[in-house]
C-alpha positions in Angstrom: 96.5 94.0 115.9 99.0 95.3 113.5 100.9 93.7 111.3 104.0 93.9 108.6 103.1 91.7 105.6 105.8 91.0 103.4 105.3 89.6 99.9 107.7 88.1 97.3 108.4 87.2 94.0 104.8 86.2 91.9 102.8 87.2 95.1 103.9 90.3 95.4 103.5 90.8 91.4 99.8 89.7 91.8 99.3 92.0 94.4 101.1 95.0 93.4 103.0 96.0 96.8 105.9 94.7 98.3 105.2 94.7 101.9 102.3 96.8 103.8 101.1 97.1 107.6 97.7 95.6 108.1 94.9 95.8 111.5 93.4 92.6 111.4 91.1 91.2 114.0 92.6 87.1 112.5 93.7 84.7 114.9 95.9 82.5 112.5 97.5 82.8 108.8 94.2 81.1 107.3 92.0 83.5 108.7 94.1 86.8 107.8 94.6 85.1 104.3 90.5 85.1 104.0 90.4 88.7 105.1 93.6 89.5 102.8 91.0 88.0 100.2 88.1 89.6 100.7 89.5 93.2 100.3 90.5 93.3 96.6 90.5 90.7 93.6 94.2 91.4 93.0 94.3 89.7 96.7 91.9 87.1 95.9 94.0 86.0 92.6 97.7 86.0 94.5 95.8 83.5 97.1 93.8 81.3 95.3 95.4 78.4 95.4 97.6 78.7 99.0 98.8 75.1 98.2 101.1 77.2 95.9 102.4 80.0 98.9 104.2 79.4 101.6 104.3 81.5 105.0 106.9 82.7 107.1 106.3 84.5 110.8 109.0 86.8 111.9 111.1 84.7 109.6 110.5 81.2 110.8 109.0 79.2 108.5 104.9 78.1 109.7 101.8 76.7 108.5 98.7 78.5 107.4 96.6 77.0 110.8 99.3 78.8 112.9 98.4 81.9 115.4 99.0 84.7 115.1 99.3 86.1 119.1 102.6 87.8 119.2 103.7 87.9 115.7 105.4 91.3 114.4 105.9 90.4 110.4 104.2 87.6 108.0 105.9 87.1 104.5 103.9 85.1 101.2 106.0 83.5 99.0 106.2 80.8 96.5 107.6 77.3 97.1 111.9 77.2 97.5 114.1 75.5 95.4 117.6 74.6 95.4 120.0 73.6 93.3 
């Protein structure tokens, strides 16, 4: 399947692109995040620690064990704040 990944703030830094289209064969943000980190080192650095990124699917907030089946855009980003 194909899909728009969007990246933000440090993530997209560490990876060098704002958003890209991806064919990936991954059934849920964990395993797309593995393939994501197999390609480059520059992926492999921006996900290192996911305890630090946060994931949306088409612009709902979600988990990293969540599937993919359906889903049209996933964004990275770093932890919200408020204030």
């Amino acid at each position: 399947m194909k899909l728009d990944v969007v990246y933000f703030a440090w993530v997209r830094e560490r990876i060098g692109l704002p958003r890209e289209t991806v064919e990936t064969e991954a059934a849920t943000v964990a395993e797309l995040v593995a393939e994501l980190r197999a390609r480059e080192d520059r992926y492999d650095l921006a996900f290192s620690d996911v305890s630090a990124v946060r994931v949306a699917l088409d612009q709902s907030l979600s988990d990293f064990d969540a599937p993919l089946t359906g889903v049209r855009e996933i964004a990275f980003f770093p932890p919200m704040t408020g204030g």
